[in-house]
C-alpha positions, 0 to 999 in steps of 0.5 A, spaced: 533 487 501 539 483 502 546 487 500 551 482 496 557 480 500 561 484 496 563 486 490 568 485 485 572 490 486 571 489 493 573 482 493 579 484 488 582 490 493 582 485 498 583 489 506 589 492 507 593 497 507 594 504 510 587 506 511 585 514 510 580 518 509 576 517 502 570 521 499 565 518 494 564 524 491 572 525 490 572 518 487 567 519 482 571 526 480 577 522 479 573 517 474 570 524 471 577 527 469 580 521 467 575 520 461 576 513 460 575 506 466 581 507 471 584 500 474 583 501 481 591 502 481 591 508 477 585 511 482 589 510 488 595 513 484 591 520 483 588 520 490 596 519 492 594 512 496 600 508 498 597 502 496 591 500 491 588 495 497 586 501 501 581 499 505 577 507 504 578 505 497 575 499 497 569 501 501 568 507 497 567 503 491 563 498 494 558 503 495 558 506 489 558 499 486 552 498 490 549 503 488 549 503 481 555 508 480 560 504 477 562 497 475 568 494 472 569 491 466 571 485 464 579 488 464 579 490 472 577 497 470 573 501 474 567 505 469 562 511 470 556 507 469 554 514 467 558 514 460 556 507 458 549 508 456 547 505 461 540 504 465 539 503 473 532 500 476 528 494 478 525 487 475 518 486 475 517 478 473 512 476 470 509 468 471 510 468 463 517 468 464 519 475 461 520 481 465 520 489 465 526 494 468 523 499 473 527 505 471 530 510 477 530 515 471 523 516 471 522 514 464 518 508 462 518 501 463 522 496 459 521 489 456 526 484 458 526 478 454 525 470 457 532 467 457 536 476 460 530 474 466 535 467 466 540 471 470 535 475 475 530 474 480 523 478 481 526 485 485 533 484 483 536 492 482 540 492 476 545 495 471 542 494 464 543 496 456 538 499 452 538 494 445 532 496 442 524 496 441 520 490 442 514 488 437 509 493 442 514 499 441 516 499 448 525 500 450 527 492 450 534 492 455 539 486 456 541 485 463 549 488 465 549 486 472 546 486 478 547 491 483 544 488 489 539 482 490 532 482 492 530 474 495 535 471 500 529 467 502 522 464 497 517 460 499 514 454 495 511 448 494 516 442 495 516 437 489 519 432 485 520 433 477 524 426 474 527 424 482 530 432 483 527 436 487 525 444 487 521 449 490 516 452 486 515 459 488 509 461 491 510 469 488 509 467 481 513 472 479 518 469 480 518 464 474 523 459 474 524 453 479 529 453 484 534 446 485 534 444 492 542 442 494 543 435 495 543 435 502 538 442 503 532 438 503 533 437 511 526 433 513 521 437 508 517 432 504 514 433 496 508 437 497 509 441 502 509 448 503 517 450 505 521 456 506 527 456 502 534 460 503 537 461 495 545 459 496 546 460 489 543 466 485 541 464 478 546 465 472 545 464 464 546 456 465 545 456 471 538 455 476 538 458 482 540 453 488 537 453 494 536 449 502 530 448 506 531 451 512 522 451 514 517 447 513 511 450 513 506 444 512 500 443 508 497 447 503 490 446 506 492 447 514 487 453 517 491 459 516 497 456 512 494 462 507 497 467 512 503 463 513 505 464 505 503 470 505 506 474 510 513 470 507 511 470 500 510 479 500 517 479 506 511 482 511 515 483 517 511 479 522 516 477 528 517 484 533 524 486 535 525 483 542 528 490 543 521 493 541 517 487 545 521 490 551 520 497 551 512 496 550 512 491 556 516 497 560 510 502 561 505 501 565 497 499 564 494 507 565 497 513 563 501 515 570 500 522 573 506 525 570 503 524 563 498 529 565 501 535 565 501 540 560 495 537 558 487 539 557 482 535 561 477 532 556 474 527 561 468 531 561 465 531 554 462 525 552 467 522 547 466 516 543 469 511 539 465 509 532 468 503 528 468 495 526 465 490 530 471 487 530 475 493 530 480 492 536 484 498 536 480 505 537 484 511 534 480 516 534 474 519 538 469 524 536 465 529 540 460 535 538 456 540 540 453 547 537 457 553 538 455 558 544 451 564 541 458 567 544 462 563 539 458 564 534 459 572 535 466 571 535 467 566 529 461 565 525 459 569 518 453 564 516 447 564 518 446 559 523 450 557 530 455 552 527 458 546 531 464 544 535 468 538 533 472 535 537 477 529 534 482 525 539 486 521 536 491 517 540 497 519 542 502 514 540 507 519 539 507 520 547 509 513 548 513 510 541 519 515 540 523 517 535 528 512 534 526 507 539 526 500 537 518 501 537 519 506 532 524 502 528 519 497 528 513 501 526 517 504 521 518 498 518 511 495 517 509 502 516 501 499 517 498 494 520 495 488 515 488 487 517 488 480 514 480 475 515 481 473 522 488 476 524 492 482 525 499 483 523 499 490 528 503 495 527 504 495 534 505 491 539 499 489 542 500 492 549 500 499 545 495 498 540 489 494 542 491 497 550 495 502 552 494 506 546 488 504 543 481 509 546 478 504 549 471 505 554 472 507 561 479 508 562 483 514 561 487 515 555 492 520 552 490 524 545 492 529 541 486 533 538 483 537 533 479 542 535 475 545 530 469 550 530 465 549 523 460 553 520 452 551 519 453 550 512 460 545 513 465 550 512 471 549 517 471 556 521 477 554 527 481 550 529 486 548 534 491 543 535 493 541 543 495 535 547 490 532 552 487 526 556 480 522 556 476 518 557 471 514 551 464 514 553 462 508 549 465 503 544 460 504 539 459 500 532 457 502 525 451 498 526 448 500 532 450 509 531 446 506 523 441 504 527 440 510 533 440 515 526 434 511 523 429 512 531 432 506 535 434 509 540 434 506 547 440 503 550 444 509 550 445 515 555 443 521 554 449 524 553 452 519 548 445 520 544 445 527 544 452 528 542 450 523 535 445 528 535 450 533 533 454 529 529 448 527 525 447 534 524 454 536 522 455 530 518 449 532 513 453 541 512 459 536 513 456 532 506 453 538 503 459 542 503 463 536 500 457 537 494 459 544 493 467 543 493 465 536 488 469 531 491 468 524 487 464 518 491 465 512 488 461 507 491 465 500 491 462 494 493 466 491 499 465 484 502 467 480 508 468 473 510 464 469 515 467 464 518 464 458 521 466 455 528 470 450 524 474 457 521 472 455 514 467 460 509 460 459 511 458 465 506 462 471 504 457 478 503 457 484 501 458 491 507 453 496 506 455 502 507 451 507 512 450 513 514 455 511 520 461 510 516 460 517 512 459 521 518 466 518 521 469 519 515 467 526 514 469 527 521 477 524 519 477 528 513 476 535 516 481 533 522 486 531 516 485 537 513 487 542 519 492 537 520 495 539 513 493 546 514 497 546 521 503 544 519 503 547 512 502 554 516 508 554 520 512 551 513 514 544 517 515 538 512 510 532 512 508 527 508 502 530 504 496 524 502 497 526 494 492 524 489 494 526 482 489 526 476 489 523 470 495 521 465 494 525 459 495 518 455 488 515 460 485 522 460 486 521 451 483 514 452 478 516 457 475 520 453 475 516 447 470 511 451 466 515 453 465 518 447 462 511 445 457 512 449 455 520 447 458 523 454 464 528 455 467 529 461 469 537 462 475 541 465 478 540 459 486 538 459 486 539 466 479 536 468 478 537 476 474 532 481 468 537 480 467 535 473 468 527 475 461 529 480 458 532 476 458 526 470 458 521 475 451 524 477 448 524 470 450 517 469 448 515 476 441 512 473 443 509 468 443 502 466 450 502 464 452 506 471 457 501 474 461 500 468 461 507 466 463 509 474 469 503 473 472 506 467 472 512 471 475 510 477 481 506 473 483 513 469 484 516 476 492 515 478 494 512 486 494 516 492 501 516 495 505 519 501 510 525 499 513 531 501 511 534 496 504 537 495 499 536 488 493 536 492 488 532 493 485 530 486 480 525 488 477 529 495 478 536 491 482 539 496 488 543 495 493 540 500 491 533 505 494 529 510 493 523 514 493 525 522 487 521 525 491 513 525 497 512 528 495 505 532 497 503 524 499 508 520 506 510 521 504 517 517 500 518 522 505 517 527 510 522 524 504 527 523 503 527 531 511 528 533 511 533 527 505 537 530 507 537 537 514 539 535 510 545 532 507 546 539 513 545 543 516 552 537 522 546 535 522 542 528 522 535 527 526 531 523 525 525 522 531 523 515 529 523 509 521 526 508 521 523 501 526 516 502 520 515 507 514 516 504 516 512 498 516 506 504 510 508 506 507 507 499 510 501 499 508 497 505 501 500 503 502 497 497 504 491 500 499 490 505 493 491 500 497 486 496 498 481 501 491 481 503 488 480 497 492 474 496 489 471 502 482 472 500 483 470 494 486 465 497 479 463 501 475 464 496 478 459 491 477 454 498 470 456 499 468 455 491 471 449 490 465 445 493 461 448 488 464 446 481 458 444 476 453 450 479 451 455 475 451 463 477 449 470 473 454 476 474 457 481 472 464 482 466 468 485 472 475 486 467 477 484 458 484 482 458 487 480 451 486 472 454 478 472 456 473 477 461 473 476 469 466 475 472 463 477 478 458 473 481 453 476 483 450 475 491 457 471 492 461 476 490 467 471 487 471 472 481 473 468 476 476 467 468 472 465 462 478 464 457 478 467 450 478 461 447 471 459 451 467 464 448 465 461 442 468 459 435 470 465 433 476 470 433 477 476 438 480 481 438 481 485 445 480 493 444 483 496 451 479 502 449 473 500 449 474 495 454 471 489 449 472 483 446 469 482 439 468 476 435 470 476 428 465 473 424 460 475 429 461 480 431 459 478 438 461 483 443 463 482 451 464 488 454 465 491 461 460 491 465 456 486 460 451 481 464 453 473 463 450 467 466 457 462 467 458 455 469 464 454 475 468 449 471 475 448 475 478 451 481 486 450 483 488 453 489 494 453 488 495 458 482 489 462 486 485 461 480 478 460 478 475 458 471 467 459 469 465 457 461 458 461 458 452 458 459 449 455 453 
């Protein structure tokens, strides 16, 4: 976010003057005691300041305007925002105009009407008034002032209304259209896509104003989609030069001196198992049964059990604390995994090189080392730094394929090792049963591409075996990591998963009621009692609806400092450990672990300040991602306006139901007003639509035949009509 260049009280202080020293909190001191709103000459009479334009003081009070402290009033005077019945928070637009106040107080939302949003930008902090309770009975807020200003940049289509151009922005969120000086336009055309800086913020009466300062190109140009969105969701997709040279400076192969103080893994037959098109390999896995020895030494179940070996990249070794790499990294947070490009991390020379665990080469890791019990009951486990080598780059589809029976072109020690794991994976699923974790199966789809990079078919990614037994690997490696840590009282980002709100546990129970269910556990239900309704519905013909319900009552997984456990995964403490490659709380993870090892501590600033950025850069990627396929997808539907298809109601809004297709996995809008002639009245509870007079019912899960009768691809937006 871009700061303002100064506030009023800054600007009206001026520069100079003797400048001292001046606290914040002796600021605010002098504001609380003084009872009413202070001149600025008054404040630095009590703090016994030679001159009011002292420089301190202007600083002092630019900040504490900044964050939302104080403002002046219309006399000059400065006042406690504390005192003035005012709310801080964020603007969340709507494309319809309106808005809500994304409190800093943690209360709930609230409702800014269209003409307060004349005065703000989606992502705009500010002051605001509570004045009063809108017709849903949410708080409604009139806006006071605006703290700091989100866009300093937008990008959109260039067009011409009446012979004056305007930037209509892509994020739809930002409602209005921006005015382009008269002589801002620089060389771009009308209907072309353009990156514009805003040089006028928006006022009451006044639109924002704007000057082009990129020309993307057209709408339709291949990977024009990327392009916006990477600027549309502020995607950091240019690295420091800085951090370029960092990563140019190390050598090809870990180098001699990196080896010491590190066990010697390259004996064990280690594999990677990811994607087809995966490029960057964090982890690798290895397994054995335990020795009669070991098993003596740490095994109470029946059975010798197994020893697990996961080696995750040891990205900290070469991406330090505070490097331009790590500040880099920390402000992307993840990589992007966009159709046919990766926004990384890391450079490339670390992620899909030097880092990255690839086949034949020696690679530096930290490992999690773990004996687990017969019955998939974690026993041991150790934690140390280590180098190794991968013995094969193997795929989901060709480890699928060596657990059905085809077993031919691997050696005989990669094939006794995915012996092992398929054998651990099966106590690994079991004990995931016993501990009632929820197993939501979603549907994921990819994007095949032909040789003219447009959409030859878009089909659905089955989930094997293979998938699970990684997962399970990752998951008992994120657990001990999580365990380690919180053995020795060091601070991490924990992978928190709360359950559900008392306000979606009421209506989640009222649904099901419909449907002569109950989810047990009470108030404070558990993962368990989800598995445990989860597997009586699984053979129902309602099943998928019922699970969609379920899975939407559950609250986002987020990174924090402070432990709730894990809802979704039932595991009392969780944390992520084994992507580094891009993931930054991986990253910190590892420096977090060594540290441990090295008996130091490690610290990295704020642990809240940085898990709530990282939730934020997820958030983000998952958004901007979604974007592009959507994006693609409207492409690829364009051509097959008037077809007929049969789906499935995927969501039942106020404004009409959404269908996915079946086999093309597309999704699009039947408007309410297609539905037939009749009122309909949406009931979120039980996510239905029904007709007034005749009672005609669309309901989530609901079967419907529709016709595509409209695809624009700039609103992103793709329109079906029943069939008759």
């Amino acid at each position: 976010m871009k700061r303002r260049r100064g506030s009023r009280a800054q600007r009206s202080l001026g520069g100079f003057g003797a400048a001292r020293r001046v606290e914040a909190a002796t600021v605010l001191d002098v504001l609380r005691s003084g009872g009413v709103p202070l001149p600025v000459h008054e404040i630095a009479r009590r703090l016994q300041l030679r001159d009011e334009r002292d420089p301190a003081l202007a600083q002092v009070l630019a900040t504490l305007e900044h964050d939302g402290s104080v403002i002046q009033n219309r006399r000059g005077a400065i006042c406690l925002v504390e005192h003035l019945d005012l709310v801080r928070g964020t603007v969340q637009g709507h494309r319809d105009g309106f808005g809500f106040l994304l409190r800093e107080d943690g209360k709930p939302d609230c409702f800014i009407e269209a003409r307060q949003m004349q005065k703000v930008l989606h992502g705009d902090r500010v002051v605001a008034r509570e004045i009063g309770v809108d017709r849903r009975g949410r708080c409604e807020v009139a806006i006071v002032e605006v703290i700091e200003r989100a866009n300093s940049t937008v990008v959109g289509r260039l067009r011409r209304d009446y012979g004056i151009l305007v930037v209509e922005p892509e994020d739809r969120r930002i409602s209005r259209t921006l005015l382009v000086a008269p002589d801002g336009a620089a060389a771009a055309q009308p209907g072309q896509v353009v990156v514009a800086e805003i040089i006028a913020q928006p006022a009451r009466n006044a639109q924002p104003v704007v000057r082009i300062v990129e020309v993307l190109g057209s709408y339709a140009d291949p990977g024009m989609e990327i392009e916006i969105a990477l600027r549309k969701h502020r995607l950091p997709y240019r690295f420091d030069p800085a951090a370029e040279d960092e990563a140019a400076r190390f050598a090809p192969a870990p180098q001699p001196a990196d080896l010491r103080a590190r066990i010697d893994l390259r004996s064990l037959a280690l594999v990677t198992i990811d994607g087809e098109n995966a490029r960057d390999f964090d982890d690798a896995v290895y397994c054995e049964p335990l020795t009669a020895a070991d098993a003596r030494s740490g095994q109470r179940e029946s059975g010798r059990g197994f020893r697990l070996v996961v080696a995750i990249a040891d990205v900290s070794h070469y991406v330090e604390h505070a490097s331009a790499l790590d500040r880099d990294a920390q402000l992307r947070g993840n990589s992007v995994y966009f159709p046919r490009r990766v926004l990384p991390m890391l450079p490339e020379a670390l992620s899909n090189g030097l880092c990255s665990l690839n086949p034949d080469v020696d690679r530096l890791c930290v490992v999690c080392d773990m004996r687990i019990g017969a019955r998939g009951r974690i026993q041991d486990y150790r934690f140390y730094s280590a180098v190794m080598r991968s013995r094969a780059r193997l795929t989901y589809t060709r480890v699928a394929a060596f657990l059905d029976g085809q077993r031919e072109g691997l050696s005989a020690e990669v094939g006794a090792n995915l012996e092992r794991l398929q054998e651990l994976y099966t106590a690994l699923s079991k004990a995931r049963e016993r501990r009632g974790a929820i197993d939501f199966e979603t549907i994921e789809t990819e994007l095949v591409f032909n040789t003219e990079r447009k959409i030859e078919r878009i089909v659905k990614v089955q989930r094997n075996d293979a998938h699970r037994l990684i997962e399970e690997c990752m998951l008992a490696a994120n657990v001990c990591a999580s365990a380690f840590l919180k053995s020795h009282r060091h601070p991490m980002l924990y992978r928190i998963h709360e359950g559900p709100t008392p306000e979606k546990l009421a209506a989640l129970r009222e649904f099901l009621g419909e449907f002569g269910l109950q989810l047990g556990g009470g108030d404070e239900p558990k993962a368990s009692d989800y598995a445990r309704l989860l597997a009586r519905i699984k053979d129902r013909p309602d099943a998928q609806m019922l699970q969609t319900v379920l899975l939407r009552s559950l609250q986002q997984a987020v990174y924090s400092p402070d432990n709730v456990g894990h809802f979704g995964l039932a595991y009392e403490h969780y944390t992520h450990f084994t992507s580094p490659i891009r993931r930054y709380p991986d990253l910190l993870l590892h420096r977090a672990i060594k540290a441990v090892l090295g008996r130091k501590r490690y610290s990295p600033g704020d642990w809240a300040g940085l898990g709530a950025h990282c939730s934020m850069t997820e958030r983000r990627a998952d958004d901007a991602t979604r974007d592009v396929v959507s994006w693609l997808k409207c492409f690829y539907m364009r051509d097959r306006i008037g077809e007929h298809f049969e789906g499935t109601i995927s969501a039942v809004t106020g404004f009409g139901i959404f269908v996915a297709l079946d086999e093309v996995y597309v999704e699009g809008l039947v408007h309410i007003s297609e539905l037939g002639n009749d009122y309909f009245h949406f009931d979120a509870g039980r996510h239905q639509l029904l007709g007034e007079r005749t009672r005609r019912r669309f309901r989530l899960a609901d079967r419907v035949g529709v016709k595509l009768v409209r695809v624009d691809l700039e609103q992103m937006r793709i329109d079906f009509v029943l069939d008759e």
